[in-house]
N, C-alpha and C positions, 0 to 999 in steps of 0.2 A: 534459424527460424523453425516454426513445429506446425505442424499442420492441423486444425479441427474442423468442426462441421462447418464451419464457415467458410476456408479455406486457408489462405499463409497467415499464419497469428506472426506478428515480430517480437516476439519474445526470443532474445539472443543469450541471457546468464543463466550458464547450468546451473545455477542454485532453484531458480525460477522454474524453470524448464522439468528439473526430477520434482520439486513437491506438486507442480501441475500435475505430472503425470501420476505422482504418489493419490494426488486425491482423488483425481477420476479414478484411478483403479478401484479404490475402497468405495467410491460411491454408487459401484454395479450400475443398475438400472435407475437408482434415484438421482433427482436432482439436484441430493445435496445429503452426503454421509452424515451420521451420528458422530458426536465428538466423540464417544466412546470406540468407534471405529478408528480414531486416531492412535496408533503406537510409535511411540518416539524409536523403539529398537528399530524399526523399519526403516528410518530415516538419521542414523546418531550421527552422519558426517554433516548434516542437514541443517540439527539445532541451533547450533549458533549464531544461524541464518533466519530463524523462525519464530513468529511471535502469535499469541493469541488475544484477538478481542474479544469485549463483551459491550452488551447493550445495558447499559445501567438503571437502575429504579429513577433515577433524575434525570434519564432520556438521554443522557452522550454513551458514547463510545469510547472505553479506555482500554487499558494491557493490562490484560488479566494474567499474560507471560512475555517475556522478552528474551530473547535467547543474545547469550554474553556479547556476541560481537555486534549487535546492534547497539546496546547498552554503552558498550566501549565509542563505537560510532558518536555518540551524544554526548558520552562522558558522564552520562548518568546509571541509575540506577531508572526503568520505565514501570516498572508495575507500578498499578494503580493512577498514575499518570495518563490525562486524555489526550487521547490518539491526536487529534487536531494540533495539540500545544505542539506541533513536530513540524509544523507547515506556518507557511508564510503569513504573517493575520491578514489579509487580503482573501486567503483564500480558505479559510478555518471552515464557513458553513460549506461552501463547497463539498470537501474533503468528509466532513461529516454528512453530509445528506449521501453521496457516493457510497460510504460506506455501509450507511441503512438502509441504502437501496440495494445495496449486495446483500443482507440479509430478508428484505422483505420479498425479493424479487429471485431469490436462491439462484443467482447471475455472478458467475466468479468477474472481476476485474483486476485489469494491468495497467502503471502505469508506468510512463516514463518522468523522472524527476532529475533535479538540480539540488544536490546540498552544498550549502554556501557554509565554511568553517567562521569562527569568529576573527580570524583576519583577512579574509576575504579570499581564500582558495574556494576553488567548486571542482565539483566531479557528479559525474552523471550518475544514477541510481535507477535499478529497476525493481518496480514493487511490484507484489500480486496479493490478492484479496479474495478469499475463498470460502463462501457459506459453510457453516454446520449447524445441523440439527439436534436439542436436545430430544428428551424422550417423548414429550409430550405433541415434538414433530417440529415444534415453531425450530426456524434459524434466527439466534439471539447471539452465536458467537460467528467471528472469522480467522480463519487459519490466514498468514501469511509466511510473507516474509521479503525483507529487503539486501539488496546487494549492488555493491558497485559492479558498472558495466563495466570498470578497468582498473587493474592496479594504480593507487597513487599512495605513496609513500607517507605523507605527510595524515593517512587517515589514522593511523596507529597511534600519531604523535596530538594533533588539534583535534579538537572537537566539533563536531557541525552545531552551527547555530539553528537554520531551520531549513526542511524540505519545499522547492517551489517547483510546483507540479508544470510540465508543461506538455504533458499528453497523456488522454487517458481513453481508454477503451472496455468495451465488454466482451465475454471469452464466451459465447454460449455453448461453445462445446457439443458434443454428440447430438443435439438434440435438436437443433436449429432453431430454438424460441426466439421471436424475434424481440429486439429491445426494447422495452416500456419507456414510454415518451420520458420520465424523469430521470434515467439511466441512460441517455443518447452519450454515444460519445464525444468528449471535447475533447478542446483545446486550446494551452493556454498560452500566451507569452509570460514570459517571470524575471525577476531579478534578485542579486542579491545584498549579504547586510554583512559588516560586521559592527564590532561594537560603535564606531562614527559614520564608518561610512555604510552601516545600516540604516538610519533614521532614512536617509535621503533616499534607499534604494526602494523601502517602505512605501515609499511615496509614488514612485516612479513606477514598481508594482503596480498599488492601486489606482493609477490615473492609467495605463494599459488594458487595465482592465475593464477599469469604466468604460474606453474606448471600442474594446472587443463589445461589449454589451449591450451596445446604441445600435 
């Protein structure tokens, strides 16, 4: 765990943990670094682990970079690819409003996830989400990055089908701003898919979640 103005953040994967700490540093006194403050030499054991959003002219959120072992993670190739398509459809606007409140609200967040491979293994993931400002001052991009909370063998070999969030948090950091009502922390129950016994888990998702929402 790592300590900020709030007090114990649980954030446990040093992958997590050094680019939090890589962005506060570059971000000085602001609440939210210039992308051009980002240097990959600073971090080169890092990228494989790091990906870059953007806020697009058709209003989603896609990967404007994806560093190789996430890529590998999905078995794809992510740029240009929206951010959302990586999470469970139950939870898509969610995951997208989240992440345009990290940018409107220059409020880094973490969360905790579930990827379900397409035969049905899972393993825990921890993500982070971290405003940047172009020059003009707006934050329209986010630095992240995702990693598993534990070696499992089988991620080298299967590909995850999709990510199902089931904790999420804001990092206010140095600064103590308190949360904007649209940005509150949740929390989800989730499940998950593979190629048959996804349909059903689909379901089972979104009826959970109805439930959580009454």
């Amino acid at each position: 765990m790592i300590r900020n103005g709030t007090g114990w953040c649980e954030m446990r994967v040093q992958t997590t943990i050094e680019i939090f700490d890589y962005w506060n540093r570059i971000r000085g006194a602001a609440d939210a670094p210039l992308k051009s403050q980002v240097e990959p030499s600073a971090v080169p054991h890092l990228l494989q682990s790091l990906f870059i959003l953007e806020r697009r002219e058709g209003g989603d959120i896609g990967f404007r970079l994806a560093g190789t072992r996430i890529c590998d993670l999905f078995g794809r190739d992510l740029r240009g690819e929206r951010f959302s398509s990586l999470w469970a459809n139950s939870q898509l606007a969610d995951i997208e409003r989240t992440a345009m409140g990290v940018m409107d609200h220059a409020m880094p967040a973490l969360f905790n996830a579930t990827g379900y491979s397409t035969v049905g293994h899972q393993a825990s993931f921890e993500i982070i989400m971290m405003p940047l400002r172009s020059p003009d001052g707006a934050c329209d991009r986010l630095l992240g990055a995702i990693a598993p909370a534990a070696a499992a063998s089988w991620l080298e070999i299967v590909p995850l089908e999709f990510l199902a969030l089931d904790r999420s948090r804001l990092l206010p950091g140095k600064f103590d701003k308190p949360a904007p009502a649209d940005l509150r922390p949740i929390n989800r129950i989730v499940a998950g898919k593979s190629i048959h016994f996804g349909q059903v888990m689909r379901r089972m998702v979104s009826q959970l979640l109805s439930v959580e929402a009454r």
